[in-house]
KEKE-3310 file (N, C-alpha, C; in steps of 0.2 Angstrom, whole numbers, plus 5000, padded with zeros to 4 digits):
npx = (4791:4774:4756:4741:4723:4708:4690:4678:4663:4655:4648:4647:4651:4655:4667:4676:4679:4682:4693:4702:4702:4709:4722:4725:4728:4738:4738:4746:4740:4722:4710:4695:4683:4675:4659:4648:4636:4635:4641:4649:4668:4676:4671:4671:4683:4688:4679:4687:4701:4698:4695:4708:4727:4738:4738:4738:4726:4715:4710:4702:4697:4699:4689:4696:4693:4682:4679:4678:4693:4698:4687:4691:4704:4701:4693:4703:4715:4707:4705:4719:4725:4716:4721:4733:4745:4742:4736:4734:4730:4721:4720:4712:4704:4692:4678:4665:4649:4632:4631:4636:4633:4619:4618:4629:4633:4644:4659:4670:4687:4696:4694:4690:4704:4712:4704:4707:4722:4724:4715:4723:4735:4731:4726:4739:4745:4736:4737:4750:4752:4749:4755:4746:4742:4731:4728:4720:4714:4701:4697:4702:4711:4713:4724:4724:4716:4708:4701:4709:4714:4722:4739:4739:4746:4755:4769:4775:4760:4747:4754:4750:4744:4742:4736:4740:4741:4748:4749:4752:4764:4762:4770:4770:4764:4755:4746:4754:4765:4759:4757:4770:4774:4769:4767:4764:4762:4748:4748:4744:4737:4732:4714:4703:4690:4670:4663:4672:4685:4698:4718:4724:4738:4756:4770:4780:4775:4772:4786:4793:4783:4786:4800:4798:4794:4800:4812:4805:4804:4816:4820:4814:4818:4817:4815:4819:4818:4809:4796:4781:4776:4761:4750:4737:4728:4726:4723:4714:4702:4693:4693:4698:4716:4727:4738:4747:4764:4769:4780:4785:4781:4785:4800:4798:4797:4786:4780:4772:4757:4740:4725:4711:4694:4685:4674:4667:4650:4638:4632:4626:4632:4645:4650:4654:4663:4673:4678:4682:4693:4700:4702:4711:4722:4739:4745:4760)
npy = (5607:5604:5600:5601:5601:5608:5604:5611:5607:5595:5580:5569:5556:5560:5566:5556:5549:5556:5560:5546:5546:5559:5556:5543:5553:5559:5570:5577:5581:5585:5594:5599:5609:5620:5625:5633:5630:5614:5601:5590:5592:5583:5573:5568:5571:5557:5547:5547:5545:5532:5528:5529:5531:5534:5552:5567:5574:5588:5604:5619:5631:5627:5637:5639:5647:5649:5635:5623:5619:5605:5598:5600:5596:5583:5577:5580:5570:5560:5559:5559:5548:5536:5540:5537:5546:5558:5571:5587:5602:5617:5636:5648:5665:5664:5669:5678:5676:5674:5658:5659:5669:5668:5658:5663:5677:5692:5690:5702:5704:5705:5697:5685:5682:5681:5670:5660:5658:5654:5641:5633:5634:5624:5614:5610:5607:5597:5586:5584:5576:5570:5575:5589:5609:5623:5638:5652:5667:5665:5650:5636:5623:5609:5594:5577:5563:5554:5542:5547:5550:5539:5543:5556:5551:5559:5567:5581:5585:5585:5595:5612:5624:5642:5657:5670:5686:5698:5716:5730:5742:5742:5740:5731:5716:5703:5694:5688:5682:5676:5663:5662:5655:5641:5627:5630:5641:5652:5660:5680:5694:5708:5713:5707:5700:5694:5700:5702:5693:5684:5683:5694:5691:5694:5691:5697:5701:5687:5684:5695:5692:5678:5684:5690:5680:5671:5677:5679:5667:5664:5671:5667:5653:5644:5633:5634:5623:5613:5618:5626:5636:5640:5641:5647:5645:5645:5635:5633:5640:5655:5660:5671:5678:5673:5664:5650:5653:5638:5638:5651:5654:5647:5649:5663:5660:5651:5632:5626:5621:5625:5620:5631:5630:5639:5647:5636:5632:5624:5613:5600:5601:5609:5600:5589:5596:5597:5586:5582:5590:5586:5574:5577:5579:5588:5601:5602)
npz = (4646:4652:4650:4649:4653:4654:4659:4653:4652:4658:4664:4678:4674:4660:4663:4671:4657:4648:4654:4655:4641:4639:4646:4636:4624:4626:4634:4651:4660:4669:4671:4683:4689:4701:4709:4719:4721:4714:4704:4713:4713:4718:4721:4707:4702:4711:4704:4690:4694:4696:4682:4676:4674:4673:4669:4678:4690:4694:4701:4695:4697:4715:4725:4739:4749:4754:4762:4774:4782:4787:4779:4767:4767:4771:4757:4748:4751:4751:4736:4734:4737:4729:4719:4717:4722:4711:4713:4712:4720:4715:4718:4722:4727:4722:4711:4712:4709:4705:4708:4719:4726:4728:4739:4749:4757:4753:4759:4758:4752:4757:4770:4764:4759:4767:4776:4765:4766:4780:4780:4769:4778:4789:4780:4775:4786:4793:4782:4785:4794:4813:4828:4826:4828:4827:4827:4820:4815:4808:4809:4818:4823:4834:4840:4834:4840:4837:4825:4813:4798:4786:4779:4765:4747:4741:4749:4760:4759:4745:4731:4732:4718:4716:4713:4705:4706:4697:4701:4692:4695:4710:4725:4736:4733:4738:4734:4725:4733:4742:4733:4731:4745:4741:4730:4718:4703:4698:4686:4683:4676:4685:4683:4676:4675:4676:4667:4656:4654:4654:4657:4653:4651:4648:4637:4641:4655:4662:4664:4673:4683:4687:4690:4702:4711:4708:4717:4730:4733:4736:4748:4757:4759:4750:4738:4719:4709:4703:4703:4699:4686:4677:4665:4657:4642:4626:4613:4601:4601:4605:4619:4629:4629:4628:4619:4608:4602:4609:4617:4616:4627:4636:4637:4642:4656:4658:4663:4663:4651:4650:4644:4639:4636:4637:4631:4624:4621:4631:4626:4617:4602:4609:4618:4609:4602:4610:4615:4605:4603:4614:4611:4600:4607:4616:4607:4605)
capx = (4784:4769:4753:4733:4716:4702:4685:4670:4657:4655:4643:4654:4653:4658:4673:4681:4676:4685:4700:4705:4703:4714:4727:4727:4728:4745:4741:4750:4735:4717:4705:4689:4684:4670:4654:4646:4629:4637:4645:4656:4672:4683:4669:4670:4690:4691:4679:4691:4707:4699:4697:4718:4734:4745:4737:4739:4722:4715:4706:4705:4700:4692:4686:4696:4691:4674:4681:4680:4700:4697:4683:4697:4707:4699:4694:4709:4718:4706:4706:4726:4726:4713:4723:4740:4745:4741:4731:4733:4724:4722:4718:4712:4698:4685:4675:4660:4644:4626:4628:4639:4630:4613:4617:4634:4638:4652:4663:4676:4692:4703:4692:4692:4712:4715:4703:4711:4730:4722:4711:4729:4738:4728:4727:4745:4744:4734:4740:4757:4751:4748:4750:4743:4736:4733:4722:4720:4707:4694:4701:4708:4712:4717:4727:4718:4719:4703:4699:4713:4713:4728:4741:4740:4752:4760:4773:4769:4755:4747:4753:4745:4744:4738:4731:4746:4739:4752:4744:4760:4765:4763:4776:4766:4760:4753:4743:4761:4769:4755:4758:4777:4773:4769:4770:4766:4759:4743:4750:4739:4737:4725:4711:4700:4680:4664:4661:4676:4689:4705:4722:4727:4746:4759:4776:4785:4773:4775:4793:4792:4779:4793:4806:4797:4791:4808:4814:4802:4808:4825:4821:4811:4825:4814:4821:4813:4817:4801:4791:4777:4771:4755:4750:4731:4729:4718:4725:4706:4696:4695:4693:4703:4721:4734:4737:4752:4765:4769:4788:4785:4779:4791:4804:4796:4795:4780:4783:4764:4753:4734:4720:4705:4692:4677:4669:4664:4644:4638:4627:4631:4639:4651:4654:4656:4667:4677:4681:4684:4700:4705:4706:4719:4730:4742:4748:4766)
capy = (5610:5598:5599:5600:5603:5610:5601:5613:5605:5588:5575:5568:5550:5562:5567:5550:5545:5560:5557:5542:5546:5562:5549:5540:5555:5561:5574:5576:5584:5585:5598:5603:5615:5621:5631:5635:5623:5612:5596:5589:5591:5578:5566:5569:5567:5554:5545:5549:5543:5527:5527:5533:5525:5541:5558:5571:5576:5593:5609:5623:5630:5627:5641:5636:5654:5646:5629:5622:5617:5599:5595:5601:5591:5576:5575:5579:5565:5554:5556:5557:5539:5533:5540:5533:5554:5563:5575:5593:5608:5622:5637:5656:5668:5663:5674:5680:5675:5670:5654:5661:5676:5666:5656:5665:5684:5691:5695:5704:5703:5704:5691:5680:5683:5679:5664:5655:5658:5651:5635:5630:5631:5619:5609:5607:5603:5592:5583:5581:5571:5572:5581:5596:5612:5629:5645:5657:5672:5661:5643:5633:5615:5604:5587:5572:5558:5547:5541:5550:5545:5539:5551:5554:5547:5562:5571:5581:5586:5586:5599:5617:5629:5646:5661:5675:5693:5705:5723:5732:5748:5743:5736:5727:5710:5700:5686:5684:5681:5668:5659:5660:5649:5635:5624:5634:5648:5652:5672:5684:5703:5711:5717:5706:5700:5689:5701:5703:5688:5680:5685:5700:5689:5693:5686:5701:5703:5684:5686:5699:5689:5672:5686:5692:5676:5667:5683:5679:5660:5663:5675:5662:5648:5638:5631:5636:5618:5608:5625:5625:5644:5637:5647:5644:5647:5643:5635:5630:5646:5663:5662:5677:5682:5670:5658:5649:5647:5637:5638:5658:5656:5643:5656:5666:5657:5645:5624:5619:5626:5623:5622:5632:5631:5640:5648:5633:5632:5618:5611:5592:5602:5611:5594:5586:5600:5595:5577:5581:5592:5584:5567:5578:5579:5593:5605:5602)
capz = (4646:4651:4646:4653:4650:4659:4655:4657:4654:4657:4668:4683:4671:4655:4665:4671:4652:4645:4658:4652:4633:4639:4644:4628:4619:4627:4639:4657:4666:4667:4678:4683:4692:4707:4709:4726:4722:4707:4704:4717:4709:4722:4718:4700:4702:4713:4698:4686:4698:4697:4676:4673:4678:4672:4669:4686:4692:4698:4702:4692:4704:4721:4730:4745:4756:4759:4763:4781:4779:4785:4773:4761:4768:4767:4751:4743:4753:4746:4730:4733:4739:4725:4711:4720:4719:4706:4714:4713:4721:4714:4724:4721:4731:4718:4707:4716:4705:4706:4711:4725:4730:4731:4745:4754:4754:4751:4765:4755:4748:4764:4775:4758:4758:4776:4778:4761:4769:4785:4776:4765:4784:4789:4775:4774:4793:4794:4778:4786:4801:4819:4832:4823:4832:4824:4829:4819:4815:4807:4810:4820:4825:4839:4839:4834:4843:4835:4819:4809:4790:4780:4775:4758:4746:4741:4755:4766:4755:4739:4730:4727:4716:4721:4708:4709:4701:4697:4701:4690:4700:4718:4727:4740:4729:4743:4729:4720:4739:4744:4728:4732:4747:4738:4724:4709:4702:4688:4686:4679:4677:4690:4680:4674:4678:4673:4659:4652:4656:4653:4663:4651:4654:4641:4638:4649:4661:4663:4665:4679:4688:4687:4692:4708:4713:4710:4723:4734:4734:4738:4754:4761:4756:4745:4731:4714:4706:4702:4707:4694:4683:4675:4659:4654:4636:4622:4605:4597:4599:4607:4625:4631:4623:4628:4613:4606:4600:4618:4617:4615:4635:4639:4637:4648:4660:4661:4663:4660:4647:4650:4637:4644:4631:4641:4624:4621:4623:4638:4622:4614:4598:4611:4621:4606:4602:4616:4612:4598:4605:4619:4608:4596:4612:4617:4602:4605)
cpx = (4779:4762:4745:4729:4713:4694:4678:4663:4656:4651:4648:4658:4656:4664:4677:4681:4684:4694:4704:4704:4709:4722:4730:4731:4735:4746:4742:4744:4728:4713:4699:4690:4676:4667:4654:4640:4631:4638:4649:4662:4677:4680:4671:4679:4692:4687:4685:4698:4705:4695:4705:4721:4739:4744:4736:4730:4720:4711:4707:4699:4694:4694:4688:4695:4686:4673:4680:4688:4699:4693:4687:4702:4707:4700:4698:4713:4715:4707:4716:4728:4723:4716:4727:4746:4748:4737:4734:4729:4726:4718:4716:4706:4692:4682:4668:4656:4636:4624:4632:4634:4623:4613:4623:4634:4644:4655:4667:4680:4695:4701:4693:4698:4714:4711:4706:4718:4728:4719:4720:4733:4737:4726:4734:4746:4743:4736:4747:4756:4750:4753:4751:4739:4739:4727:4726:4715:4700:4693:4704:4706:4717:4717:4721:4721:4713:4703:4703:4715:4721:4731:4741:4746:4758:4762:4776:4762:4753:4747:4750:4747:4739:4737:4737:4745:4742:4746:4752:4756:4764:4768:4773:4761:4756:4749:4750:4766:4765:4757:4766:4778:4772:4770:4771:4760:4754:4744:4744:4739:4732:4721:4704:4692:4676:4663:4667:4684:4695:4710:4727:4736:4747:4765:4780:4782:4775:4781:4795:4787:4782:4798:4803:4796:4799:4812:4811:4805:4813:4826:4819:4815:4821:4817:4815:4815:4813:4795:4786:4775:4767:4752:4741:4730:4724:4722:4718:4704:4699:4693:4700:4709:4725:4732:4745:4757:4769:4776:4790:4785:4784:4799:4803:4796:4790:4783:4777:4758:4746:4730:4712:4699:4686:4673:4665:4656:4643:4629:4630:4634:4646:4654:4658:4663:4674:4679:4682:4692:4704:4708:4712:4726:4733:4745:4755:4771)
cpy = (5604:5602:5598:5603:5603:5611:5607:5613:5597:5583:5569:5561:5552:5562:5562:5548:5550:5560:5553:5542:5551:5560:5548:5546:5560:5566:5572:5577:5586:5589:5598:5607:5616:5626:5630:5628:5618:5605:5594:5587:5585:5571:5564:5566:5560:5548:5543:5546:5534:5522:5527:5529:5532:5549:5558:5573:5583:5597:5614:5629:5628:5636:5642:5640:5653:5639:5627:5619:5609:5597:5594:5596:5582:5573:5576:5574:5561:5552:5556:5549:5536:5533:5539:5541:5556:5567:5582:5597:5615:5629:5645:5657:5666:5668:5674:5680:5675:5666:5654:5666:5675:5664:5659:5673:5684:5694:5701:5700:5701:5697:5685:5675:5679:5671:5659:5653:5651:5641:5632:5629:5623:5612:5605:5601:5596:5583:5578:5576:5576:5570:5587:5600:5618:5634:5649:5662:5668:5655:5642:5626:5612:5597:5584:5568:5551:5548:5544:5546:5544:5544:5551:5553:5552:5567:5577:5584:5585:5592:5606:5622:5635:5653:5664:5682:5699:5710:5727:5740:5747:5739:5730:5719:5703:5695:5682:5680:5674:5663:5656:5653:5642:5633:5625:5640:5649:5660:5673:5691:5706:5715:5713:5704:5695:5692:5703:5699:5687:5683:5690:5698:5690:5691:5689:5701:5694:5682:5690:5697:5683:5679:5688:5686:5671:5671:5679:5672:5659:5667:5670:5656:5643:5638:5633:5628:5615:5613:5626:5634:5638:5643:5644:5650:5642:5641:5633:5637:5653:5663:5667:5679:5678:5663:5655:5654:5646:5637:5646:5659:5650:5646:5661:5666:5649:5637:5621:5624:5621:5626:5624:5634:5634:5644:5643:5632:5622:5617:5604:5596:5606:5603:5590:5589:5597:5589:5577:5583:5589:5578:5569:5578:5586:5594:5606:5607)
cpz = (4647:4650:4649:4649:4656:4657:4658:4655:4653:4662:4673:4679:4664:4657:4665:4663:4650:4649:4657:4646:4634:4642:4639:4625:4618:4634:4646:4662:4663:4674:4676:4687:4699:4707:4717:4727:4714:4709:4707:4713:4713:4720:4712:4698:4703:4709:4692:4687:4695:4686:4675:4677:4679:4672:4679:4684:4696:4698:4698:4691:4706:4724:4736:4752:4758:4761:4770:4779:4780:4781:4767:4763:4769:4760:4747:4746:4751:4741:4728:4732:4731:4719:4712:4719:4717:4707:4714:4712:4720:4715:4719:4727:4730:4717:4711:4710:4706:4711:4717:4730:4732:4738:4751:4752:4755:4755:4763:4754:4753:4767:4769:4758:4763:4776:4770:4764:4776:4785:4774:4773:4784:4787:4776:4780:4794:4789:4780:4793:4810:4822:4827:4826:4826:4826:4826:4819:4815:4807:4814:4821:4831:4836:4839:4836:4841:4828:4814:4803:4790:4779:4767:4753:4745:4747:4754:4762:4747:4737:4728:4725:4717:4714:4710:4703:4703:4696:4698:4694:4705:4720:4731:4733:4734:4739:4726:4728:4741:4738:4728:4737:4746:4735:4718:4711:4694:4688:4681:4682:4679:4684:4675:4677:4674:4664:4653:4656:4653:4658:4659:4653:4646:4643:4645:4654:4665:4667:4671:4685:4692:4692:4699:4712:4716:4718:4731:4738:4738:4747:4758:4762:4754:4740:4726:4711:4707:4703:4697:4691:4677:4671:4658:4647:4633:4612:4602:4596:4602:4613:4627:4628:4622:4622:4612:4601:4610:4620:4618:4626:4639:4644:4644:4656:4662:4660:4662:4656:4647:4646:4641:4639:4634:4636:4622:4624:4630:4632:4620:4607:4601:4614:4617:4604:4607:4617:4608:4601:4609:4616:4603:4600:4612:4611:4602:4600)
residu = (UNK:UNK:UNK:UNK:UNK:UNK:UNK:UNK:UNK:UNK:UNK:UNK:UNK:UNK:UNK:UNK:UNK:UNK:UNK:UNK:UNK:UNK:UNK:UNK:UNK:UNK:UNK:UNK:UNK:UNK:UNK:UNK:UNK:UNK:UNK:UNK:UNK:UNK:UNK:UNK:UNK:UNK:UNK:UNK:UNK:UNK:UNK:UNK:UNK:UNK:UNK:UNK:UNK:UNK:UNK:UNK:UNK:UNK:UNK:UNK:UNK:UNK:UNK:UNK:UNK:UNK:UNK:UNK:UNK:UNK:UNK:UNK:UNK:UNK:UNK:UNK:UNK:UNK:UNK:UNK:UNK:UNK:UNK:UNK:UNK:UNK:UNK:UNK:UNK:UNK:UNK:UNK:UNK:UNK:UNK:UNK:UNK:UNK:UNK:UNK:UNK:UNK:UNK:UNK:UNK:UNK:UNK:UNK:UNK:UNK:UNK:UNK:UNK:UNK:UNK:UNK:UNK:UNK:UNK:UNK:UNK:UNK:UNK:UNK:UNK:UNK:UNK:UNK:UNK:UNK:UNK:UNK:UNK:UNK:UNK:UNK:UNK:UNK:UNK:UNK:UNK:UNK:UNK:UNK:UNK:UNK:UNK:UNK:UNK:UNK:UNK:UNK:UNK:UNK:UNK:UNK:UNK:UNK:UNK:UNK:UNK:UNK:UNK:UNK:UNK:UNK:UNK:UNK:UNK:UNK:UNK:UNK:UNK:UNK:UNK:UNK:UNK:UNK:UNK:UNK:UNK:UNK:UNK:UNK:UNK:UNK:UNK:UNK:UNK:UNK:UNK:UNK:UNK:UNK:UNK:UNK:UNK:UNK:UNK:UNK:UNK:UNK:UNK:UNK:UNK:UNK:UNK:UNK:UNK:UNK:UNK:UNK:UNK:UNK:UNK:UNK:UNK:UNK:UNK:UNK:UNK:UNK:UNK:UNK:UNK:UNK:UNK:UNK:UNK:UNK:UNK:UNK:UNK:UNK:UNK:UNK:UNK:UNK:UNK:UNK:UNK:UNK:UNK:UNK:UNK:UNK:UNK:UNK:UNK:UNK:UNK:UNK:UNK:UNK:UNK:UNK:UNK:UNK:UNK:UNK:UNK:UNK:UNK:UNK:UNK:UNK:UNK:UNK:UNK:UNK:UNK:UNK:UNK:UNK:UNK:UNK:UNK:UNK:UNK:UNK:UNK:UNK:UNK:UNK)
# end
């Protein structure tokens, strides 16, 4: 099992600060995360890449269905380079809020669905080098033959993990299938929301989420070794349900238990709050 943290509230120079304390302090990984009009989270990483030597870098999440895919693609090769890679991106539909619904409506679910799968193509795509062409619905791309950046360090992409929400009773899982394609999975139980949060995940449901996903794996002839289930959890306070002991979810399945402490107020005694824990290090 390794070990993360997801900073939510911090100043792009609080984060590389807090980046490299979380470091020191033992753990494996360190995220932020993406609004619509907020703080550039790749700047904010690619900061932080150049604080750290060892801790993995990431998203938690990006948004990536309202992504142009090359943009996306840029700036995660950046900061892959910068931090010599340790970059992973971490992907879902995104929560539909304020600071989304101000300036973007909301297409739906499906267009959402469809233009993420489409965005990640292309990413991978283009990640892997040239020649690269791809037309799809909302997307496409031709070969490039100018200015074409650096590949990033890590091959053929840096990897991503993708949101995978059991809907129990249907057969059809199309979230847990996308997330099969890649490199890991953040599972969670369909049913959750702004006003009433967390991923409603328990050990069995866990379990049966790994067991589908593993399935899915093997039809496709991907290997499950190195394949990442990504548990976000809360040992400090009361953000949502999932808590320790982490060996309980280990079991289950999971290989990286993340600490999501978003109860905490975005005041100097939550910040403080939050250097305070992140300097205790992971809860082993």
């Amino acid at each position: 099992m390794r070990f993360g943290v997801v900073v939510p509230w911090a100043s792009e120079r609080e984060f590389a600060d807090l980046a490299a304390r979380a470091e020191a302090a033992g753990w494996d990984m360190v995220f932020t995360w993406e609004a619509v009009w907020g703080q550039d989270a790749w700047a904010t990483l690619a900061a932080a890449a150049m604080t750290t030597e060892r801790i993995r870098l990431g998203t938690l999440l990006t948004p990536a269905a309202r992504y142009r895919p090359w943009d996306l693609a840029s700036r995660v090769g950046s900061v892959d380079r910068l931090s010599d890679g340790r970059v992973t991106l971490g992907v879902g539909l995104g929560a539909l809020h304020g600071n989304w619904l101000a300036f973007e409506a909301d297409e739906g679910r499906r267009i959402r669905a469809e233009k993420l799968d489409e965005c990640l193509a292309i990413y991978a795509g283009l990640s892997a080098g040239q020649p690269f062409a791809y037309a799809g619905r909302h997307w496409s791309a031709s070969e490039v033959t100018e200015l074409v950046p650096p590949p990033p360090v890590q091959r053929p992409h840096p990897p991503v993990w993708c949101v995978g929400a059991f809907v129990p009773g249907r057969d059809s899982q199309p979230s847990l299938a996308r997330a099969a394609r890649w490199q890991g999975i953040l599972p969670a139980m369909a049913g959750g929301s702004l006003e009433d949060p967390g991923s409603r995940l328990t050990h069995d449901g866990l379990r049966e989420i790994v067991e589908r996903v593993r399935v899915l794996r093997d039809e496709a002839g991907l290997p499950w070794e190195d394949y990442d289930v990504v548990v976000e959890g809360d040992s400090h306070g009361e953000f949502g349900t999932t808590r320790p002991p982490v060996d309980a979810w280990a079991d289950a399945g999971a290989t990286r238990w993340v600490e999501s402490w978003w109860d905490l107020p975005d005041s100097p005694e939550g910040r403080a709050e939050l250097v305070r824990r992140n300097d205790l290090g992971p809860q082993r």
